[in-house]
N, C-alpha and C positions, 0 to 999 in steps of 0.2 A: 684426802688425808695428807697432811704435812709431814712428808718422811725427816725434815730435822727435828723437829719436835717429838717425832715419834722415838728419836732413835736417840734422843743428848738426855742424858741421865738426868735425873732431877732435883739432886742437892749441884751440881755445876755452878759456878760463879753467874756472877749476871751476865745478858745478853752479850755487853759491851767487853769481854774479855774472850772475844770467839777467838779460835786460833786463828793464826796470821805475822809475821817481819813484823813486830815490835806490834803486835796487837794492833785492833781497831781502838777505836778512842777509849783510853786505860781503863783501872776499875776508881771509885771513889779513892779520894786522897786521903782516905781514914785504914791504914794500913799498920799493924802492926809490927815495929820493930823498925818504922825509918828512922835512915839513919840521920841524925842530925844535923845543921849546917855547923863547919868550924873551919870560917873563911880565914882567919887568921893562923889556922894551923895546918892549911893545905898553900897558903901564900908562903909561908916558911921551909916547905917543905919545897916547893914551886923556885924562889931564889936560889935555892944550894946548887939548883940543878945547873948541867953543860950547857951553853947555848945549842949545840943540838936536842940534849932531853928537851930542855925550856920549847924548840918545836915543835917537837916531834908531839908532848904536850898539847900543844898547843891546837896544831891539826886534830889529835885526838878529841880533845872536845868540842871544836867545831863541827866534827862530823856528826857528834854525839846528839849536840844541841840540833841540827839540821832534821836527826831520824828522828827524835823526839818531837819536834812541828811536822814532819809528815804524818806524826803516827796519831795525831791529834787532829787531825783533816781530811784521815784518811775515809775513803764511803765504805758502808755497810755492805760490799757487793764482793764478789768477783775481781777485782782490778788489779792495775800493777799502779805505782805509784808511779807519781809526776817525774816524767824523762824513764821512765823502766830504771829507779836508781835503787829502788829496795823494791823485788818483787813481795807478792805477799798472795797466801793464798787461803780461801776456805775449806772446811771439812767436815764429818761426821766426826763426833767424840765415839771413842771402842765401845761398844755394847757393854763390854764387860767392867766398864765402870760405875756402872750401877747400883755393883755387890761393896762400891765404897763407902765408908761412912764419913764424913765429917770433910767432905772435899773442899768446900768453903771457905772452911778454918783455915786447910791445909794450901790452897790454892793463896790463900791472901798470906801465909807465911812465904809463899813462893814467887809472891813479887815484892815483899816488905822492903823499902829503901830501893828498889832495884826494877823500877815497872817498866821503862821504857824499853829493856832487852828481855827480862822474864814474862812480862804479859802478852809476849809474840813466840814465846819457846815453849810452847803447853806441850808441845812433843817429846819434848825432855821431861816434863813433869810427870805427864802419864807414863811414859816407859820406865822412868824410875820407880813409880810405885806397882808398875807391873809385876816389873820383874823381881822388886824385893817381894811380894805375895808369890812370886814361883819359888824364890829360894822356901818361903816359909812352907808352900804344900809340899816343895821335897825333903825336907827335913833336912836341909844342910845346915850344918853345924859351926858354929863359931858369932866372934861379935863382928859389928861394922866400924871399918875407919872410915876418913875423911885424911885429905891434905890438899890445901889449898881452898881454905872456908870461904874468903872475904866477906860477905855481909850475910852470912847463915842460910842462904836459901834452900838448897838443898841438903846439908845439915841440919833444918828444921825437918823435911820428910824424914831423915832416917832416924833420928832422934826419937821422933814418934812411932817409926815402926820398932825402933829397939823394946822403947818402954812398954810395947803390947807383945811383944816377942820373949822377954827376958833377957836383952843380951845388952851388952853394950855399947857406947858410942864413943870413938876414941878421934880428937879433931886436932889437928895441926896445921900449925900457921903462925908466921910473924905477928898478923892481928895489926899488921904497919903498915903491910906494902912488900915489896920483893927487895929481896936482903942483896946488896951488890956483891957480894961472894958469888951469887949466882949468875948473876948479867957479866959472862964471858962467853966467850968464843963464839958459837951461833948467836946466841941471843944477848950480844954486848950494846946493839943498835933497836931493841926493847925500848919504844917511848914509854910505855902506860905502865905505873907501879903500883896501882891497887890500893895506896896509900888511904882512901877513904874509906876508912873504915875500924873500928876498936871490937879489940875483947867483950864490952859489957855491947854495943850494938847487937854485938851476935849473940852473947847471950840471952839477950830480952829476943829475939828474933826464932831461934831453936828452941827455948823454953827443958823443959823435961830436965831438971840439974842430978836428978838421983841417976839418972844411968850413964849423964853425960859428961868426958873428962878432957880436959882443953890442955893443950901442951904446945906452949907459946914458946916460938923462936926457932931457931934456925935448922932444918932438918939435913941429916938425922941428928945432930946433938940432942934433939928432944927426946927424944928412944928414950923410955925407960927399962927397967928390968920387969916389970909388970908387963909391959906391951911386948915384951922378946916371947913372955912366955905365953901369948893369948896365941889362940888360931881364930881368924877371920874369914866368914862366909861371904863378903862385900867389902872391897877396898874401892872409892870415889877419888880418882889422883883426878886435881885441875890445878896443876900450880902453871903452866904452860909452858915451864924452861925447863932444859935438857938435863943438868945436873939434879937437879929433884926430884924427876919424874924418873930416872933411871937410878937414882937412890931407896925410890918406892918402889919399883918394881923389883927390886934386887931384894930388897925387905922381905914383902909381905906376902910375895908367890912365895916361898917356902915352907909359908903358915898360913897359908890356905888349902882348906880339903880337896877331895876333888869333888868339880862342882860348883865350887864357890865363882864370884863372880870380881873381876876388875874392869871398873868403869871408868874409861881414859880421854874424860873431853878436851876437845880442840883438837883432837887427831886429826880431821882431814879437812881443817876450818881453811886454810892453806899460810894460816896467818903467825900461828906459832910450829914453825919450825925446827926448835929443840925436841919440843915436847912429841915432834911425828918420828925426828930423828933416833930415839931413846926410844920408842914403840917399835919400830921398826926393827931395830936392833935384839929385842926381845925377843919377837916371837920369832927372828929366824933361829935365834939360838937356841930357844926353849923349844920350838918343833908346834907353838900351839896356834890358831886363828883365830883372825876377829874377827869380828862383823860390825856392820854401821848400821847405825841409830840414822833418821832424817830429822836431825832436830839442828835448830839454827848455828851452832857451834861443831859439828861433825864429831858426837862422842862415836868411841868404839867399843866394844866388849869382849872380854874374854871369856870363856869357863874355863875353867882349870881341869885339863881333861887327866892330867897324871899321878 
C-alpha cells in the first residue's frame, strides 16, 4: 500500500505542487489573477531609486531569478538543492484536509502571480485554512482583516472563508509598494518595495467583492469609522516594517475577542527585522505568547487570551 497516496486528500493540486523551498516544478502557467507584465512602470519606479536601493534591487532579483531555475530542475525526491543553497523537503498533507472543499480553486488562488515563493509555502496555506475552520467550530466572533495584501494571496483564503462564514473582509495596503514614511530607522536599508502589484490585480485575485472592502494608502490614515467600530476574530499583519506592524497591533488587539487570532508573518524569517522588533515589544507588554508556524517565512500567532 502507498502510505502517500493513501494519506494526500483528493481534491489536492496536482502532483507537481508537493510541498517543498519554492516547490517542485510549479503548477501550469494557467493561473488565476497573474499579475501582469508593466516593464515600463517598474523601470520608472526602478530610476527614482538611490544607488543603494537600485542594488540592493538589484541583488534582489537576482536571487529571485536564481530560486526560480532551481525550483524548475529540482527532482521529485528527498533532496537538497544544488550546493545545500535552498534546502527543500517532502511531506504528508494533514489528514484533516480532506473535510476541504474546493482546495484546487483555492490552492491556485494561492500561488496566482506569485508561484515561485507560494507553490513552496503550502504550510502556510494549510495552517491558514486550519486554523480559520478552528475559529469558525469555536464560535469566535468578529470579521477578518488583512494589512499588507500585495498580490492577494492570502486574502483570497480569507475572503472566501468570510463569504461562507458571514463576516467580513477588511484589506489594507498601498496596492504600490511600501510608502517611504515607513522605511526609517530599522528598516531605512529595506531593498525590496513590493511595488509590483495594483488594486484591480488583487482584486481579480480575492474575487468575493460583496463581503470584501479595500482601503488603499497609508496606514492607519486608512482607519475608518466603520473599522474603529468592528470587532475582529483574525487580523493577518505582513507589511514587514516596524512602524505598521506596531500601528496594527496597537489597533486591532483591542477589538479582538478573546480567542481571536493575530497572524504575524516574517517574525522569525530573520530577514525583517522591524516587523520581529514591533512583535517582540507587544507581547512583553501585553503579557500574551506566540507560537510558530513552520512555513517558509516564520509566521507567528497569537490568541487573545484577555
Amino acid at each position: 500500500m502507498d502510505p502517500l497516496r493513501d494519506t494526500r486528500p483528493p481534491q489536492l493540486p496536482e502532483p507537481n505542487s508537493k510541498i517543498g523551498n519554492m516547490g517542485t516544478p510549479p503548477l501550469s502557467d494557467e493561473n488565476i489573477g497573474a499579475a501582469p507584465s508593466a516593464p515600463q512602470s517598474r523601470l520608472k519606479k526602478f530610476v527614482t531609486k538611490s544607488p543603494a536601493s537600485m542594488l540592493s534591487s538589484l541583488r534582489w532579483n537576482l536571487r529571485n531569478l536564481t530560486r526560480e531555475a532551481v525550483s524548475r530542475f529540482r527532482f521529485d525526491l528527498i533532496a537538497w538543492s544544488p550546493k545545500g543553497s535552498w534546502p527543500a523537503f517532502h511531506a504528508y498533507y494533514p489528514d484533516g484536509l480532506r473535510s476541504f472543499p474546493d482546495l484546487t480553486g483555492l490552492y491556485r488562488r494561492w500561488i496566482a502571480g506569485n508561484k515561485t515563493n507560494n507553490n513552496g509555502d503550502a504550510t502556510r496555506f494549510m495552517a491558514l485554512m486550519l486554523n480559520v475552520r478552528q475559529l469558525e467550530a469555536e464560535g469566535i466572533p468578529g470579521d477578518f482583516a488583512e494589512l499588507g495584501v500585495w498580490k492577494g494571496n492570502s486574502a483570497a483564503i480569507l475572503a472566501h472563508y468570510a463569504a461562507e462564514s458571514g463576516r467580513r473582509l477588511f484589506l489594507f495596503d498601498t496596492f504600490e509598494g511600501f510608502d517611504h514614511r515607513d522605511l526609517a530607522g530599522v528598516d531605512q536599508s529595506q531593498g525590496r518595495d513590493f511595488s509590483d502589484t495594483s488594486i484591480d490585480i488583487v482584486r481579480e485575485t480575492v474575487g468575493h467583492p460583496e463581503v470584501t472592502t479595500y482601503l488603499k494608502g497609508f496606514f492607519p490614515d486608512t482607519i475608518t469609522d466603520e473599522v474603529r467600530e468592528r470587532q475582529f476574530a483574525l487580523v493577518h499583519i505582513d507589511c514587514d516594517l516596524y512602524q505598521p506592524m506596531k500601528a496594527a497591533l496597537a489597533f486591532f488587539y483591542p477589538r479582538m475577542p478573546r480567542g481571536g487570532m493575530l497572524l504575524l508573518h516574517d517574525y522569525s524569517s530573520g530577514t525583517w527585522d522591524g516587523a520581529t522588533r514591533a512583535v517582540d515589544e507587544f507581547y512583553k507588554a501585553t503579557g500574551e505568547h506566540i507560537s510558530l508556524w513552520p512555513d517558509k517565512s516564520g509566521t507567528a500567532m497569537i490568541r487573545k487570551h484577555g
